[in-house]
C-alpha positions in Angstrom: -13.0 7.8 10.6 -15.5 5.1 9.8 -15.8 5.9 6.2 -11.8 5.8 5.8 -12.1 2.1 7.6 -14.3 1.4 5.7 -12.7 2.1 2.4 -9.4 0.4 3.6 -11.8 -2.6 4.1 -12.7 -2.4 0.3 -9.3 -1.7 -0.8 -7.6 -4.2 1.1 -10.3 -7.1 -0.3 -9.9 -6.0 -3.6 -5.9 -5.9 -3.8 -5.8 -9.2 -1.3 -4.7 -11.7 -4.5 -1.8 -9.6 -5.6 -0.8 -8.9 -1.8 -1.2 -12.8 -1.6 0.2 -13.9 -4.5 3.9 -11.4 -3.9 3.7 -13.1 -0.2 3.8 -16.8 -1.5 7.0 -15.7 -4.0 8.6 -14.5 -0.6 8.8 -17.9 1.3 8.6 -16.2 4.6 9.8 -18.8 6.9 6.9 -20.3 9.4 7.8 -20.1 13.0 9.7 -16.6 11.8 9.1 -13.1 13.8 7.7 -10.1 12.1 7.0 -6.5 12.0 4.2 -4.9 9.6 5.3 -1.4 10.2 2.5 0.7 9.5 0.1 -2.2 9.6 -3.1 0.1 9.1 -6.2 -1.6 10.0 -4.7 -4.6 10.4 -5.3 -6.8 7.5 -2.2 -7.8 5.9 -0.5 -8.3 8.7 -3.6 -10.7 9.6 -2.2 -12.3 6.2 1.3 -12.2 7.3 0.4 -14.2 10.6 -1.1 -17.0 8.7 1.8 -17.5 6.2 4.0 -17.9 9.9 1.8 -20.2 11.8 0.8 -20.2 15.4 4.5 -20.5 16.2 5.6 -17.2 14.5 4.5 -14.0 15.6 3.9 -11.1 14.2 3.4 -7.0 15.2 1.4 -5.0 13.0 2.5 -1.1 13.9 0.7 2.3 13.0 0.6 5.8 14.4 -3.0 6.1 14.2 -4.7 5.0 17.1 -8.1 4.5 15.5 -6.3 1.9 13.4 -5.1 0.2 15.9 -8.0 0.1 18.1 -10.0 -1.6 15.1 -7.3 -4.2 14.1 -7.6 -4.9 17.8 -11.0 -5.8 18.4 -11.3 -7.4 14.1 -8.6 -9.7 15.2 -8.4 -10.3 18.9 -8.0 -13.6 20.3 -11.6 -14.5 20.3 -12.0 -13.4 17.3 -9.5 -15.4 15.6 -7.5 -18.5 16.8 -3.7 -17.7 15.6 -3.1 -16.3 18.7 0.3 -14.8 17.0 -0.9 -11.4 16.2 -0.6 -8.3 17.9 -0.8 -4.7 17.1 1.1 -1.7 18.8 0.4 2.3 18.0 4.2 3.8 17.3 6.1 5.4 15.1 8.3 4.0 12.0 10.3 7.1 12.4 11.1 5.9 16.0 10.3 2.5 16.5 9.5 1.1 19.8 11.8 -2.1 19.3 14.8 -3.3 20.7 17.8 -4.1 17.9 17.7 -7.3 16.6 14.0 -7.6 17.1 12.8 -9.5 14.4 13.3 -11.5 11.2 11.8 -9.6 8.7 9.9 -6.3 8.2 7.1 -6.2 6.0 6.1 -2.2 5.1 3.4 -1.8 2.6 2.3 1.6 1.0 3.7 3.5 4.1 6.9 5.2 3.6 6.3 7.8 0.9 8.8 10.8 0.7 6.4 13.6 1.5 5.1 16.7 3.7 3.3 15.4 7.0 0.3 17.3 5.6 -0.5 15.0 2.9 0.1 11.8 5.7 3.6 10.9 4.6 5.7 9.7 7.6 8.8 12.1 6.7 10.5 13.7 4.1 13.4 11.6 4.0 12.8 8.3 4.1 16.4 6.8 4.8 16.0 7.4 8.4 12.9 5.0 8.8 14.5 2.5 6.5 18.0 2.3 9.0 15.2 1.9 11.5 14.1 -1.0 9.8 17.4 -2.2 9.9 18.3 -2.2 13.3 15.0 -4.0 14.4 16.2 -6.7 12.3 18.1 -9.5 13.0 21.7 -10.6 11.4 20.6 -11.7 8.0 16.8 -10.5 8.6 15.1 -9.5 5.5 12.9 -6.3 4.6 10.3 -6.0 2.4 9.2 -2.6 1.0 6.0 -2.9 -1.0 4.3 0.0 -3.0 1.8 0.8 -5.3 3.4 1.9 -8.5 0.9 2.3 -11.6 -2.5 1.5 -13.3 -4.9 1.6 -15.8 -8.0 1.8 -15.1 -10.0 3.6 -17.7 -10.2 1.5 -21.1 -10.9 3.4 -23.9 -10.2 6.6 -23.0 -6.2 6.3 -22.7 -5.7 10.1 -23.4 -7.9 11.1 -20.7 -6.6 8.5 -18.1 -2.8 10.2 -19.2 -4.2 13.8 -18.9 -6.1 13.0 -15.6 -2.5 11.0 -14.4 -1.1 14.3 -14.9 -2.8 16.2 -11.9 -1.1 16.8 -8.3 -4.2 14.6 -6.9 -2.8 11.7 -8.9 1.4 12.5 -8.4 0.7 13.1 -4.7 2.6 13.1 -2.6 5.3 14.0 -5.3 5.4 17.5 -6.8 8.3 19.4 -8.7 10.3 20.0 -5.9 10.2 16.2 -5.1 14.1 14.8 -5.0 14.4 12.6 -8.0 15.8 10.1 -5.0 12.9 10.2 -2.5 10.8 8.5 -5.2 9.3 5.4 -3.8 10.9 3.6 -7.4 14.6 4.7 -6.1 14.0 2.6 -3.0 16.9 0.5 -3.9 19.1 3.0 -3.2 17.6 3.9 0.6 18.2 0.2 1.1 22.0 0.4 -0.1 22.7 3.7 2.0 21.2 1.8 5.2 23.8 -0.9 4.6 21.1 -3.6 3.4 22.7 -6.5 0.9 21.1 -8.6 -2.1 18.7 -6.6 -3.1 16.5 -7.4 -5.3 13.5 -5.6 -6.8 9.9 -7.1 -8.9 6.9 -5.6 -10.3 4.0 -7.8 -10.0 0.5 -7.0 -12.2 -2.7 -7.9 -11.6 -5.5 -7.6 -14.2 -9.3 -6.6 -13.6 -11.4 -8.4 -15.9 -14.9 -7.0 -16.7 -17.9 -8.1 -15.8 -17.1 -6.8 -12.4 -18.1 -8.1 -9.0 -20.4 -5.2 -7.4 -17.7 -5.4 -4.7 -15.0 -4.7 -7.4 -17.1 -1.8 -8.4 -17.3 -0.2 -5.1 -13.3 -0.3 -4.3 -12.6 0.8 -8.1 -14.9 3.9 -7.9 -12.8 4.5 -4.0 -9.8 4.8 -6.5 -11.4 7.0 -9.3 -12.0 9.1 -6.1 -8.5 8.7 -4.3 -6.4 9.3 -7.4 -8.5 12.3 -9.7 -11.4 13.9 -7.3 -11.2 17.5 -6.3 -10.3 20.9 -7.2 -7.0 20.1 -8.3 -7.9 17.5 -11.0 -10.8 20.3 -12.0 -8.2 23.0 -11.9 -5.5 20.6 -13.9 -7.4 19.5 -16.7 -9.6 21.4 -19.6 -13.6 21.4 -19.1 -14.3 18.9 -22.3 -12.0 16.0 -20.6 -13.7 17.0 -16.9 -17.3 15.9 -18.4 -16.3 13.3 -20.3 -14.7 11.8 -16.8 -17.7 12.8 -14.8 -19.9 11.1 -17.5 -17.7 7.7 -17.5 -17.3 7.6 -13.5 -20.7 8.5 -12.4 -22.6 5.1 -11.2 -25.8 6.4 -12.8 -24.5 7.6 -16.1 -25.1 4.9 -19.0 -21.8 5.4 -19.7 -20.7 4.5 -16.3 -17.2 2.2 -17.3 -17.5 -0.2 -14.5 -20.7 -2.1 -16.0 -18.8 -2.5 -19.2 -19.2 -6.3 -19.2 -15.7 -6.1 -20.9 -13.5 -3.8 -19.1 -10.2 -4.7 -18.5 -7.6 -2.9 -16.4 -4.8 -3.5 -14.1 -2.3 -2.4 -11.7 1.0 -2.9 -10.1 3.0 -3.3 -7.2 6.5 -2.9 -6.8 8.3 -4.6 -4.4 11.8 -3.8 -3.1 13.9 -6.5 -0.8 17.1 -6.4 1.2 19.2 -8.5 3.8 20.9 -7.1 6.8 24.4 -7.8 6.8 
């Protein structure tokens, strides 16, 4: 459990200015109430606390209890002088709320469309997202944020497709996935819930070479999230699984991170509705 903290620490630094940056387009209110349902360890709804000031509140919710713990003592009230943050272990599928709870719901990389197994909250998400909607006020807002593509190997753009390819990369969607329980159809779960004005915007951010040794570690927690294990071996042909070894290993001279001009990027996608 420490080592999975401690990569959601990295990741969470290193996507912070895009997670930022799609918060200040939002305007959320100061003074508003808010839920981050499936807050993890804690930090963005640390973010989302300062963007409502001391006299908004918010709730950062997740079903693991290690999480929770840890966002506890990182951000208690000695710790950190808000004093408008809390954290709760529950589940989205159920959530522990009264109707009309809130003014917004924030919900970042959580509901994916998937088998429990592979940590995805339910199979169907439409269910959690009418939750969402009757913890919100008349008029609340929801915010449904996900990560939705990248590049992160320059020069080697028929590798990066081939590797892209694998189930460790398309997880949690395989074949049998329902075109409409992609995360990218997430305006329609909003419509079927009854949400209004919605509204949907892809926002990049680019990774500009030389990198920042801290940059390094949470790009290489990627390389390892998205195409490590058997089933990237298994998917693609022995040549392109060196060459991706070679380019990926820290103490290869080919290592692509200390490229002094590597450029990549990502995106998020971010889906918004209003509660009629």
């Amino acid at each position: 459990m420490e080592d999975e903290i401690y990569a959601y620490e990295c990741l969470t630094s290193f996507r912070e200015p895009i997670i930022v940056s799609i918060m200040e387009s939002l305007n959320i209110p100061r003074g508003s109430s808010g839920l981050d349902a499936g807050c993890g360890i804690g930090s963005i709804a640390r973010i989302l606390s300062d963007k409502v000031g001391e006299k908004g509140s918010v709730i950062g919710l997740d079903f693991s209890k290690d999480f929770i713990n840890y966002a506890r003592d990182k951000y208690s009230r000695k710790k950190y002088s808000n004093n408008n943050l809390e954290f709760q272990e529950g589940d989205i599928n159920s959530l522990p709320f009264d109707d009309n709870a809130f003014d917004w719901v924030w919900s970042s990389d959580t509901v994916w469309a998937g088998p429990k197994e592979l940590g995805c909250p339910s199979e169907d998400p439409i269910p959690i997202i009418k939750e969402y909607y009757r913890v919100l006020k008349p008029s609340g807002r929801v915010y449904l944020m996900y990560w939705s593509s990248q590049k992160l190997l320059p020069g080697y753009p028929v590798l990066e497709a081939a590797l892209n390819n694998t189930p460790s990369a398309t997880a949690p969607y395989s074949r049998k996935t329902k075109p409409m329980n992609d995360a990218l159809n997430s305006r329609f779960w909003l419509e079927e819930s009854g949400f209004t004005n919605i509204e949907t915007k892809t926002y990049v951010e680019d990774i500009e070479g030389p990198l920042k040794d801290e940059d390094k570690k949470a790009l290489y927690m990627l390389f390892q999230m998205f195409w490590e294990g058997k089933e990237t071996e298994r998917g693609i042909d022995e040549k392109d699984l060196t060459n991706y070894k070679n380019i990926t290993n820290p103490d290869s001279q080919n290592y692509i991170l200390n490229n002094k001009y590597y450029h990549g990027f990502y995106t998020y996608t971010l889906f918004k509705g209003v509660k009629r």
